[in-house]
C-alpha positions in Angstrom: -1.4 2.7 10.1 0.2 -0.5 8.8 1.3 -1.1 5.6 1.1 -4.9 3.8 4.3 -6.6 2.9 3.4 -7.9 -0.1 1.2 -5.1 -1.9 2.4 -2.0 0.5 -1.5 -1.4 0.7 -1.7 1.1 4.2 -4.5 -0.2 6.1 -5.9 2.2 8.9 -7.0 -0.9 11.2 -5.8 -3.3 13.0 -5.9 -6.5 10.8 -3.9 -9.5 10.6 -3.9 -10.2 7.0 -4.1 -7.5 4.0 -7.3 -6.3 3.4 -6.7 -5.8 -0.2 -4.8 -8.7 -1.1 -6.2 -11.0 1.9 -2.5 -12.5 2.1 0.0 -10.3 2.8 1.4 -10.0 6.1 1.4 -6.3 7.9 4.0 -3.7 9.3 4.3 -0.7 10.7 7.3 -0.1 9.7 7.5 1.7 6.4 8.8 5.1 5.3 6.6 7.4 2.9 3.2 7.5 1.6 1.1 8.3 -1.6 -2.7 8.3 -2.2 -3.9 6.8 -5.6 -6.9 8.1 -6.8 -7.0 7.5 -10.3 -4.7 4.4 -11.2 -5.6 4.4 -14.9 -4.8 8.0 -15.5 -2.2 8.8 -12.5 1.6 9.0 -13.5 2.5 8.7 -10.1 0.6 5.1 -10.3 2.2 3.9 -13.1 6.0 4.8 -12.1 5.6 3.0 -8.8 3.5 0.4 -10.5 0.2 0.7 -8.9 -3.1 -0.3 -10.6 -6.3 0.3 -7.6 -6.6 3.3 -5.9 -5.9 3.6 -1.9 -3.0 3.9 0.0 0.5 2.8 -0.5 3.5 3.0 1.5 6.5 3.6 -0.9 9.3 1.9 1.1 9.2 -1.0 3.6 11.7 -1.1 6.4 13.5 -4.6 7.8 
């Protein structure tokens, strides 16, 4: 799993670039994880200001 630096999108492949936002570099470095379903209706998506549903790592390490 990797997670994009610039969206935190978790990718399950090995890609170069973000699939989601096509610019964002990746890493594999990160530290928890939470599965959007519903963006519009979730809580959870609006307090860690998310708006599509996947996979989002909720802290990048340096």
């Amino acid at each position: 799993m990797r997670a994009c630096k610039s969206c935190r999108y978790i990718t399950y492949q090995n890609d170069k670039v973000c699939p989601k936002c096509q610019q964002g570099e990746l890493t594999d470095r990160f530290s928890g994880m939470v599965l959007i379903l519903d963006a519009e209706r979730s809580e959870v998506a609006k307090y860690v200001q998310l708006n599509a549903p996947g996979s989002y790592a909720l802290k990048l390490k340096n």
